[in-house]
TORDO-982423 format. One record per residue: residue in three letters; y, z, x of N, C-alpha, C in turn. Coordinates in nm, 4 decimals. Layout:
residues N
<'ala' <Y Z X> <Y Z X> <Y Z X>>;
...
END
This chain:
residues 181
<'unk' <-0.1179 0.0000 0.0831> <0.0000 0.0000 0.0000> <0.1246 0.0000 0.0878>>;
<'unk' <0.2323 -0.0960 0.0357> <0.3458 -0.1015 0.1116> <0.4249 0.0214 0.1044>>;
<'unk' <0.5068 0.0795 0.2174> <0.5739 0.1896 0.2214> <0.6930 0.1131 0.0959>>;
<'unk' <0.7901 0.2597 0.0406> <0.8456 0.1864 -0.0459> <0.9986 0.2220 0.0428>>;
<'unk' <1.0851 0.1264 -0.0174> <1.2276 0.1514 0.1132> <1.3342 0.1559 -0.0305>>;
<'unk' <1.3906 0.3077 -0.0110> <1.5023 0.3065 -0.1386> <1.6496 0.2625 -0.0710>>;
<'unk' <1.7186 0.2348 -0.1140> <1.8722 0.1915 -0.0176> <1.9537 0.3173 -0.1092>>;
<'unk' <2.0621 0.3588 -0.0920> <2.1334 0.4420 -0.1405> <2.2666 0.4614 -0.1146>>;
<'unk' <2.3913 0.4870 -0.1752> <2.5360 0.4436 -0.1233> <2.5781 0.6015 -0.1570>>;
<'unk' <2.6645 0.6296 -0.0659> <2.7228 0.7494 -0.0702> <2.8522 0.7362 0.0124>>;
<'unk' <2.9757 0.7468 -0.0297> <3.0946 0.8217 0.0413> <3.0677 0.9305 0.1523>>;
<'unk' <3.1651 0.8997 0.2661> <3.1692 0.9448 0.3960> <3.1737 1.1556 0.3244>>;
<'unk' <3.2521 1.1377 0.2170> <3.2939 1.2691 0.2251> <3.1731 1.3523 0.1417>>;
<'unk' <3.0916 1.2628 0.0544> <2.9751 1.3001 -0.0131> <2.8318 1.3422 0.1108>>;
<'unk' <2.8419 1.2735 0.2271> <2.7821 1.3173 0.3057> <2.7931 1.4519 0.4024>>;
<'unk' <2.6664 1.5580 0.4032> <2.6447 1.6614 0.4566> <2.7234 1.6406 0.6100>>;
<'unk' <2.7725 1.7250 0.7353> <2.7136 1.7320 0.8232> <2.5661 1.7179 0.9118>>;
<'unk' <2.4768 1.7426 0.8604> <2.3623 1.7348 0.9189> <2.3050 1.5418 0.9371>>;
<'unk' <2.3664 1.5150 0.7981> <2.3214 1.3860 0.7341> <2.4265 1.2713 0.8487>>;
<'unk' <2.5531 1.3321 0.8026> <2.6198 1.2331 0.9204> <2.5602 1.2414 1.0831>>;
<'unk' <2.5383 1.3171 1.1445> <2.5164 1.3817 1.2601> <2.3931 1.2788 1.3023>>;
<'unk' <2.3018 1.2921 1.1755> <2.1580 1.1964 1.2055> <2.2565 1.0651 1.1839>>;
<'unk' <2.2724 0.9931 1.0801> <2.3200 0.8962 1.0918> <2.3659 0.8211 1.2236>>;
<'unk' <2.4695 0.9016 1.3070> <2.4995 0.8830 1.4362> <2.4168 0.8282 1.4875>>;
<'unk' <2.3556 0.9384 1.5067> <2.2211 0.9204 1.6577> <2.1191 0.8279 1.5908>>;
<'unk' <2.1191 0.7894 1.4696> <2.0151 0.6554 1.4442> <2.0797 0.5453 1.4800>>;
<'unk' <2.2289 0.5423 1.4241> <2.2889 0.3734 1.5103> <2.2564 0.3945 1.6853>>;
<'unk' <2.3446 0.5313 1.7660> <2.3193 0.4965 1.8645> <2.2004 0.5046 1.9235>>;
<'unk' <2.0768 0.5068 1.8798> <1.9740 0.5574 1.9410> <1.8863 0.4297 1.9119>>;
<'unk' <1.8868 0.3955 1.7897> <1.8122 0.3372 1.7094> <1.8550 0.1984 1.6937>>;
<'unk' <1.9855 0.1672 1.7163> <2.0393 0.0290 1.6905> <2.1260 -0.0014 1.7791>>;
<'unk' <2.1691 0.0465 1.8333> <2.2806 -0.0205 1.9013> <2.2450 0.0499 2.0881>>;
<'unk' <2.1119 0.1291 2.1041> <2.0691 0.1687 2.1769> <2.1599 0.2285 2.3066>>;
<'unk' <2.2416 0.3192 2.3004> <2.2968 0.4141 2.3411> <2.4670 0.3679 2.3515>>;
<'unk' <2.4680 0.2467 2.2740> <2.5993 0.1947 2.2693> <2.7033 0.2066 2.1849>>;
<'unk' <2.7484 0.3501 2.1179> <2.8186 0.3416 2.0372> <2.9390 0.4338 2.0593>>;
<'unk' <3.0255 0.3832 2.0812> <3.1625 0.4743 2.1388> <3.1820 0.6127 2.0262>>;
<'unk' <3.2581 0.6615 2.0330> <3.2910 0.7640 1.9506> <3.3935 0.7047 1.8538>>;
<'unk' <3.4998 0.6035 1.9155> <3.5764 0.5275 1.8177> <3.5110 0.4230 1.7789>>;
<'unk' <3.3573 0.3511 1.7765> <3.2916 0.2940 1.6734> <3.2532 0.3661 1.6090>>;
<'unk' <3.1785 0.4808 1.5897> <3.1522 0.5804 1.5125> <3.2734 0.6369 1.4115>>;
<'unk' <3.3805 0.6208 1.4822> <3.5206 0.6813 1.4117> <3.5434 0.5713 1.3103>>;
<'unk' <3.5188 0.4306 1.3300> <3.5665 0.3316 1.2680> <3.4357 0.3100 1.1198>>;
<'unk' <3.3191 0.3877 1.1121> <3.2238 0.3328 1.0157> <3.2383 0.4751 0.9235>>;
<'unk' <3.3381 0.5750 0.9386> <3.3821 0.6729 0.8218> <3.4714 0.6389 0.7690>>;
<'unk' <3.4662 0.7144 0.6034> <3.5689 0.7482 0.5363> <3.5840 0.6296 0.4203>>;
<'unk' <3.4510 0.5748 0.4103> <3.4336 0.4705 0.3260> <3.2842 0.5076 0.2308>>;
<'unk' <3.2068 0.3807 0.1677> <3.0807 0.3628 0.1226> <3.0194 0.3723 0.2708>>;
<'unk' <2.8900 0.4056 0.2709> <2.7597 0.3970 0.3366> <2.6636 0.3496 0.2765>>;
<'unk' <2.5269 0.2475 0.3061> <2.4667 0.2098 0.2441> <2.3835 0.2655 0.3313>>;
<'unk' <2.2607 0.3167 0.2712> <2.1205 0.3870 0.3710> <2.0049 0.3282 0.2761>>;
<'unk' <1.9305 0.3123 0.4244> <1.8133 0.2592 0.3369> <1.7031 0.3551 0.3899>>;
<'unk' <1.6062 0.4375 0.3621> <1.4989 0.4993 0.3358> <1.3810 0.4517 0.3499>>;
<'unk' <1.3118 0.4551 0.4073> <1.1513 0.4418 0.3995> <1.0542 0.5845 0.4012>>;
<'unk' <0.9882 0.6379 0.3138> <0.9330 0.7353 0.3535> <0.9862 0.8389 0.3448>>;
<'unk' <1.1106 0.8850 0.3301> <1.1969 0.9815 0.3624> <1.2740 0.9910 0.5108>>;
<'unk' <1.2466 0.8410 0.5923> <1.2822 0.7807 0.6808> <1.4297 0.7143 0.6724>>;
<'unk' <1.5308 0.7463 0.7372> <1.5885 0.6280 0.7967> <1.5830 0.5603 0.8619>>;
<'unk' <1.6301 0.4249 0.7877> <1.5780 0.2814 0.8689> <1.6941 0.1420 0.8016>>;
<'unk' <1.8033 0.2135 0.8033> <1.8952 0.0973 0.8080> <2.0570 0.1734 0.7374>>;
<'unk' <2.1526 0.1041 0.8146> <2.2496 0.1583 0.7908> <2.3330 0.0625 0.7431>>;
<'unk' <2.4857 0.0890 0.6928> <2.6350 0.0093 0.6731> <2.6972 0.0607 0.6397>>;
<'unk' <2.8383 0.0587 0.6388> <2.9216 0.0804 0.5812> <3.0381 0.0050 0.5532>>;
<'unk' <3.1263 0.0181 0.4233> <3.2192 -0.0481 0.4379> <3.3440 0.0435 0.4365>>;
<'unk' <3.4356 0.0076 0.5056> <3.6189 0.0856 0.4790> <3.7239 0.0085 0.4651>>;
<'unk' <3.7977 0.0665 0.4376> <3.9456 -0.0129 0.3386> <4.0147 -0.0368 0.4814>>;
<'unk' <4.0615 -0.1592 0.4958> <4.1530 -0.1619 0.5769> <4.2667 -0.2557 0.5117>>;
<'unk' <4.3809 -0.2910 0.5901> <4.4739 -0.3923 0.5717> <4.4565 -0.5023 0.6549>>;
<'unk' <4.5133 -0.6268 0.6226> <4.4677 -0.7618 0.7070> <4.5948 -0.8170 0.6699>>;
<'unk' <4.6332 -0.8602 0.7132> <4.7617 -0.9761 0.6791> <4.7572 -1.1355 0.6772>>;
<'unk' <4.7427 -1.2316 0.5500> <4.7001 -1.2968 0.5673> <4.8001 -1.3923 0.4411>>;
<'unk' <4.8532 -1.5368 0.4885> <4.9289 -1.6027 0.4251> <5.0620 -1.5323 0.3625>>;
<'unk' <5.1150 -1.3765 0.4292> <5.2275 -1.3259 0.3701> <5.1713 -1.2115 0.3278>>;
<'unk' <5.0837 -1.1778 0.2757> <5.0700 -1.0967 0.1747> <4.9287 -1.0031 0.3135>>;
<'unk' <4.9742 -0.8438 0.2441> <4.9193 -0.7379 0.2963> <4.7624 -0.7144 0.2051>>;
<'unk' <4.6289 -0.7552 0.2337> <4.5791 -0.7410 0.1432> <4.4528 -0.6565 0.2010>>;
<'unk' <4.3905 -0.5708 0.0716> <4.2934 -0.4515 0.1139> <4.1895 -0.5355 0.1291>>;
<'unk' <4.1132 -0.4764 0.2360> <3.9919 -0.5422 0.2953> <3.9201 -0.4378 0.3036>>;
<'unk' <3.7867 -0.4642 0.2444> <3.6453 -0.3771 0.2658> <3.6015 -0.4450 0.3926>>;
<'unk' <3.6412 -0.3385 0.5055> <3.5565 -0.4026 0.6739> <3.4448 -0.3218 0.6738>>;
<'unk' <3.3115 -0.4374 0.6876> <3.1763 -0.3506 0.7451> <3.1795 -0.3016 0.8499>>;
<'unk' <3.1195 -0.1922 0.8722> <3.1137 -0.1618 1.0069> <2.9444 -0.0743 1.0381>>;
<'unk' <2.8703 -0.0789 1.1287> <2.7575 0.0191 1.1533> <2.6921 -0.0397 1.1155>>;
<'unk' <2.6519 -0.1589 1.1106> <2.5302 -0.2329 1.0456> <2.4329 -0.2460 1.1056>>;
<'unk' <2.3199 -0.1789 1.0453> <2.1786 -0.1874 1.1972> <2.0489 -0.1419 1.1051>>;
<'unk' <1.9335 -0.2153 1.1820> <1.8003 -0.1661 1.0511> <1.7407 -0.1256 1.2049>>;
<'unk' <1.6699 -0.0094 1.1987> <1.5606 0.0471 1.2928> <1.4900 -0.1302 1.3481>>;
<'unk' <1.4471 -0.1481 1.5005> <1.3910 -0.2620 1.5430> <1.2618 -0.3116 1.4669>>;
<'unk' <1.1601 -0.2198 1.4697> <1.0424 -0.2588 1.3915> <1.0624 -0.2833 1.2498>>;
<'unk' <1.1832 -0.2154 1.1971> <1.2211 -0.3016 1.0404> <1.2587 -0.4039 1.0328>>;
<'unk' <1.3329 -0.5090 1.0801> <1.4103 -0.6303 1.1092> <1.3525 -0.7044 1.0707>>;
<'unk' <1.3909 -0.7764 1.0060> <1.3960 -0.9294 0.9487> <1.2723 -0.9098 0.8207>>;
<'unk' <1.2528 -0.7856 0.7624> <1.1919 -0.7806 0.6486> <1.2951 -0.7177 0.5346>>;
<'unk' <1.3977 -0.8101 0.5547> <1.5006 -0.7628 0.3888> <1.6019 -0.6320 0.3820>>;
<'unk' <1.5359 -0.5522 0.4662> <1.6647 -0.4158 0.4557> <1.7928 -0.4488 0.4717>>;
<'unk' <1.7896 -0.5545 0.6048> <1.9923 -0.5555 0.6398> <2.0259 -0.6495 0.5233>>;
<'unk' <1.9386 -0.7451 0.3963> <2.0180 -0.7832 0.2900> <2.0549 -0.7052 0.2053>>;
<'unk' <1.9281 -0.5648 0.2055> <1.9833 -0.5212 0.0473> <2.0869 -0.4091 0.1083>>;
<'unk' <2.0868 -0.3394 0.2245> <2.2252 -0.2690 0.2781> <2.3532 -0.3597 0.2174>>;
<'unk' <2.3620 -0.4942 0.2668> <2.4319 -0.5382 0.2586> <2.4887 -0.6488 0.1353>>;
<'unk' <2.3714 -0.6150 0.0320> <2.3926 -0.6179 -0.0980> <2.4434 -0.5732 -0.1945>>;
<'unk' <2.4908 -0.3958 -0.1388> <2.5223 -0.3000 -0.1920> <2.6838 -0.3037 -0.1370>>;
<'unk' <2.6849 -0.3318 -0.0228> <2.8340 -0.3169 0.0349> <2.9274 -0.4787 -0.0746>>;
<'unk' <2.8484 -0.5700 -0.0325> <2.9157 -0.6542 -0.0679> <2.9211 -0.6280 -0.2329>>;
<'unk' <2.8493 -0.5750 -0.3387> <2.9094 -0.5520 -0.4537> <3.0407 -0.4425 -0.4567>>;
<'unk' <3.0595 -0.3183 -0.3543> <3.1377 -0.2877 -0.3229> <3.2934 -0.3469 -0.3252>>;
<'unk' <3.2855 -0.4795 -0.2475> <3.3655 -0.5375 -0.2116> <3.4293 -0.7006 -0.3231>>;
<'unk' <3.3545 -0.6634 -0.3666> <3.3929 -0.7555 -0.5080> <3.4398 -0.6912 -0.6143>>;
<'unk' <3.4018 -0.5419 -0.6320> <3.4711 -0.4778 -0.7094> <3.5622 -0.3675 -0.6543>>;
<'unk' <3.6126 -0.4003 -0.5467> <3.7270 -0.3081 -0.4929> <3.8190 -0.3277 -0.4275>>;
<'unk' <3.8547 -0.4284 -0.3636> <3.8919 -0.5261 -0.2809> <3.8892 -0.6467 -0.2765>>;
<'unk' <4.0173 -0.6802 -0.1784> <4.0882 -0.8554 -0.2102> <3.9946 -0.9618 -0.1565>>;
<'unk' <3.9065 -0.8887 -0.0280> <3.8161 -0.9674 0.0257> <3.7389 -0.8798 0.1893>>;
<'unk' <3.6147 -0.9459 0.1836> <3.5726 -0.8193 0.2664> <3.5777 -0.8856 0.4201>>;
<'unk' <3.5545 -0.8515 0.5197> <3.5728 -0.8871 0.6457> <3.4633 -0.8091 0.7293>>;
<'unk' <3.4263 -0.9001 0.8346> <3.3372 -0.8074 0.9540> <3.3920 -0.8449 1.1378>>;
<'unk' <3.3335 -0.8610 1.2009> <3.3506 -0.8708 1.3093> <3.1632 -0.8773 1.3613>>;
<'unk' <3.1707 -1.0294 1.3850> <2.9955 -1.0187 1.4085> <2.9569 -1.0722 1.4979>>;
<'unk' <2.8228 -1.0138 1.6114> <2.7968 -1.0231 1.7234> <2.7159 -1.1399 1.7013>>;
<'unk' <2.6605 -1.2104 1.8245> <2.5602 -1.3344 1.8172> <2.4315 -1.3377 1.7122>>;
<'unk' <2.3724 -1.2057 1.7000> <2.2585 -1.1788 1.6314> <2.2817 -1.1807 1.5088>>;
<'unk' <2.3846 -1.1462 1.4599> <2.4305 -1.1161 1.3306> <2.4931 -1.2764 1.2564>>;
<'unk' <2.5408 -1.3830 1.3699> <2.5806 -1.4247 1.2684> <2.5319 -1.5428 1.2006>>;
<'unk' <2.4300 -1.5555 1.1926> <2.3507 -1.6688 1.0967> <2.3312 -1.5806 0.9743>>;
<'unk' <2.2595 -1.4558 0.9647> <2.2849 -1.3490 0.8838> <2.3432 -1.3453 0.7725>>;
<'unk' <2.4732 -1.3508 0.8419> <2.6166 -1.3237 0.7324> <2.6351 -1.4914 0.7000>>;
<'unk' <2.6215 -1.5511 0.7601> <2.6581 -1.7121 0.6927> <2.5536 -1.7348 0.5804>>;
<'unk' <2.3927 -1.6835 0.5732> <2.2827 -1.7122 0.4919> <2.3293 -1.6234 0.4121>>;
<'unk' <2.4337 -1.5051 0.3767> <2.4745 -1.3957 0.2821> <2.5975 -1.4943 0.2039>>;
<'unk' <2.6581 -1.5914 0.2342> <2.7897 -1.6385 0.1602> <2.8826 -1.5928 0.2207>>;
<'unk' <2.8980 -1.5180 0.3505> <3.0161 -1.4631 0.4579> <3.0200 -1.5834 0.5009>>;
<'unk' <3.2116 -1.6255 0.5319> <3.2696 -1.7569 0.5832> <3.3407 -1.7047 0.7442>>;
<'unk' <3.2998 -1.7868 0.8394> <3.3471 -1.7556 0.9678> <3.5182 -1.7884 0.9715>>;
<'unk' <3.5609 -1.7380 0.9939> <3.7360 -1.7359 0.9581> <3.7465 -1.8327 1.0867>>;
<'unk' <3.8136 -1.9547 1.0638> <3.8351 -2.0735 1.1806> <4.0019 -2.0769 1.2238>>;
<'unk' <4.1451 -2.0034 1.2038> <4.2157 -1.9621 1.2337> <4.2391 -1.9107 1.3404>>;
<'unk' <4.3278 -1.8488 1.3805> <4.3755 -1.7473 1.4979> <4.3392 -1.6082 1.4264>>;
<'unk' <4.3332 -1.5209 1.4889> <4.2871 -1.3851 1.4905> <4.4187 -1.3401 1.5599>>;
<'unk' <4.4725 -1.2157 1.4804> <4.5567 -1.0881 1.5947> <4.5390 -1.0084 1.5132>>;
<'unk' <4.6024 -0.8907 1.5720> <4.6208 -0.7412 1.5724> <4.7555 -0.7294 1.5690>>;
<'unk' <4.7953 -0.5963 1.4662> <4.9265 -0.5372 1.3929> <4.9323 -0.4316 1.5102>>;
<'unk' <4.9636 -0.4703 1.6579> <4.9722 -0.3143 1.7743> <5.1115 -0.2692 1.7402>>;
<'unk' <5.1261 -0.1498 1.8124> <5.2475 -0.0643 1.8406> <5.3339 -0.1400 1.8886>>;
<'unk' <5.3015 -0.2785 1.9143> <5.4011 -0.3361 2.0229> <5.4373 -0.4327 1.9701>>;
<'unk' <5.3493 -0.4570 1.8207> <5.3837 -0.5768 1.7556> <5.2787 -0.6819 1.7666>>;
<'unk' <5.2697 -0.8009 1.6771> <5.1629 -0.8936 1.6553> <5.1808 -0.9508 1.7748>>;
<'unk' <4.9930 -0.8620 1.8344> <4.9308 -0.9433 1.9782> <4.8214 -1.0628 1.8735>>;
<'unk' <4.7783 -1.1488 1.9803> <4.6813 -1.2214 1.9565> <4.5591 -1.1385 2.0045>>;
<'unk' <4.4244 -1.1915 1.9448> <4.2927 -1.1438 2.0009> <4.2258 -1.2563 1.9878>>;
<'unk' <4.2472 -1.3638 2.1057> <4.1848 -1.4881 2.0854> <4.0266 -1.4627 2.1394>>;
<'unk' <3.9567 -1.3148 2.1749> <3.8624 -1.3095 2.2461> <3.7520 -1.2704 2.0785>>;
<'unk' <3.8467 -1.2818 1.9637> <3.7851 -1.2274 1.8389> <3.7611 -1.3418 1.7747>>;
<'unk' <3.8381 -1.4414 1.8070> <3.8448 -1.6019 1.7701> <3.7166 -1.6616 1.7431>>;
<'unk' <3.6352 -1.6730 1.5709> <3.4927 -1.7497 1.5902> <3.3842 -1.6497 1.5502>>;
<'unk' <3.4379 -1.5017 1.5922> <3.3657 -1.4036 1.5596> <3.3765 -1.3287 1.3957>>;
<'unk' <3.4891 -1.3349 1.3471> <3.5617 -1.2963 1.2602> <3.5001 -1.3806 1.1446>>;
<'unk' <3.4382 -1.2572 1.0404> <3.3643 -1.3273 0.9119> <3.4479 -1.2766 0.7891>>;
<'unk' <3.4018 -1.3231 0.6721> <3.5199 -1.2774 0.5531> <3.4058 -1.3123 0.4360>>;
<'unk' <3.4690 -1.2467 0.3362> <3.3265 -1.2432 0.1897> <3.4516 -1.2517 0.1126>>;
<'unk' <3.5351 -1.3622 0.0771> <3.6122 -1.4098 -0.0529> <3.5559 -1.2882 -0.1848>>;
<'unk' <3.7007 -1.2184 -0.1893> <3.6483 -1.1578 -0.3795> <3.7398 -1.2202 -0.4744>>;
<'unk' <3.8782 -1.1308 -0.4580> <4.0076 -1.1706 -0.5516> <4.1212 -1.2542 -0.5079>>;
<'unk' <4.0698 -1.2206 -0.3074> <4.2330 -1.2967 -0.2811> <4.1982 -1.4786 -0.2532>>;
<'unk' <4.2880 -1.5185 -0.2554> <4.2478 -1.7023 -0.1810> <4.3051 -1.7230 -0.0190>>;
<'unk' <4.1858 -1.7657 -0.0466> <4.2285 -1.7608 0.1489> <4.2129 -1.8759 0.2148>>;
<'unk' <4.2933 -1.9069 0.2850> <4.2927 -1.9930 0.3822> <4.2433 -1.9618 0.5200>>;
<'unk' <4.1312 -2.0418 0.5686> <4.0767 -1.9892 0.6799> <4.0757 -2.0143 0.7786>>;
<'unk' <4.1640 -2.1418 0.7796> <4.2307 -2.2340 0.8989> <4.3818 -2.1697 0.9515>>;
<'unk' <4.4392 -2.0912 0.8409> <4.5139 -1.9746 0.9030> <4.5394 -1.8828 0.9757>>;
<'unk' <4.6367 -1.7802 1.0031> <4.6095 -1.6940 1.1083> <4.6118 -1.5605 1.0070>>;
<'unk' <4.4745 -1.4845 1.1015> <4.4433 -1.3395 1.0126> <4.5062 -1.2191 1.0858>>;
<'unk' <4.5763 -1.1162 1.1034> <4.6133 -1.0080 1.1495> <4.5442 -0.9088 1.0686>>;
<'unk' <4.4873 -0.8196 1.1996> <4.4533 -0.6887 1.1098> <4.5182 -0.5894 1.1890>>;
<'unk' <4.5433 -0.4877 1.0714> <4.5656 -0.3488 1.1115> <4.4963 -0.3051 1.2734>>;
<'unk' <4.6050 -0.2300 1.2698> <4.5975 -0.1434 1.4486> <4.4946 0.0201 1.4297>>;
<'unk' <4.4250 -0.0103 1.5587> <4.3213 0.0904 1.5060> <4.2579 0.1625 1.6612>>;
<'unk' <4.2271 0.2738 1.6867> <4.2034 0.2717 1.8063> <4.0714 0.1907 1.8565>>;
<'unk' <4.0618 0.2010 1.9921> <3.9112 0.1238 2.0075> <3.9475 -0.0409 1.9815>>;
<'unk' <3.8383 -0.1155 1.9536> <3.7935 -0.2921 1.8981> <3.9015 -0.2573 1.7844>>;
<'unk' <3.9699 -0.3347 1.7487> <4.0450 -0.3640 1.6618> <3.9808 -0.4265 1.5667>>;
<'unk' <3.9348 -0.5209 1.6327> <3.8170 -0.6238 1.4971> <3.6642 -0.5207 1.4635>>;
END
C-alpha cells in the first residue's frame, strides 16, 4: 500500500516554534543541503506555507509572501514563492505540484500576480505549472535607488492572476536584505 502524503497550508504565525525550527533544518538539511542563509530563511516567513506529509513525515515544503514589484507604473502585490523543496527520494512523484498547487490558488485569490526567482532545476517545473519566464529587465527598489540585477535576467518567473502584464518590460522589486529576487 502506497504511503499516503497530506499537503497542508498554514500561516507563518499559526506555526509552533518547534514546527518552524524543523521546517528549517528540513530545507537546509534536506533540500538545499546545508545551503540556506539565515536571510533565505528570513525571506520564506510571514506568509502561507504549504507542507506536505507523508507518514507523519515531512517531505516537501513552500511558501508564499506578499511583496511589492513595480511594474508598467503601478505598485502591485505579489505572492513571491520562496523555500520550495521536496525531500530527494520524493522528487518527481507530484509533491512539488500539489505544494505548489496550493500556493498558486493562494495567489489567484490574493494577489495581482505571483512571482519566483528559479534555479536551473526548477525551471521547466514552473513553465509545465503555467509560470511565464519574465523576458524584460529585472531591478531592485535599493536604498540608493533603482539598481539593475541583470544577473536575475531569465531567471525571474511570474503566475498572471488580476494584474496584465507585460513581460517584455522592466520588473522592479522591493528591497530586501540578502537575494533580492
Amino acid at each position: 500500500m502506497a504511503p499516503m502524503t497530506d499537503v497542508r497550508t498554514a500561516h507563518t504565525a499559526d506555526l509552533d516554534p518547534a514546527s518552524l525550527k524543523a521546517v528549517r533544518a528540513f530545507l537546509t538539511y534536506e533540500v538545499f543541503e546545508g545551503d540556506l542563509s539565515d536571510q533565505d530563511w528570513e525571506h520564506a516567513l510571514g506568509g502561507i506555507h504549504a507542507l506536505a506529509w507523508e507518514d507523519g513525515k515531512l517531505i516537501g515544503h513552500a511558501s508564499v509572501v506578499q511583496r511589492r514589484l513595480l511594474h508598467g507604473g503601478r505598485a502591485l502585490r505579489a505572492g513571491y514563492v520562496e523555500g520550495v523543496g521536496v525531500r530527494a527520494d520524493k522528487r518527481r512523484q507530484g509533491h512539488g505540484a500539489a505544494l505548489m498547487a496550493e500556493l498558486e490558488r493562494v495567489v489567484r485569490g490574493a494577489y495581482d500576480l505571483g512571482a519566483l526567482s528559479s534555479s536551473q532545476e526548477g525551471r521547466d517545473f514552473y513553465l509545465a505549472r503555467g509560470w511565464q519566464r519574465w523576458q524584460g529587465p529585472t531591478s531592485a527598489l535599493t536604498p540608493e535607488g533603482i539598481r539593475r540585477t541583470a544577473d536575475e535576467d531569465g531567471w525571474i518567473f511570474v503566475f498572471p492572476a488580476a494584474a496584465r502584464l507585460d513581460l517584455s518590460a522592466e520588473l522592479i522589486c522591493d528591497w530586501r536584505d540578502g537575494d533580492v529576487w
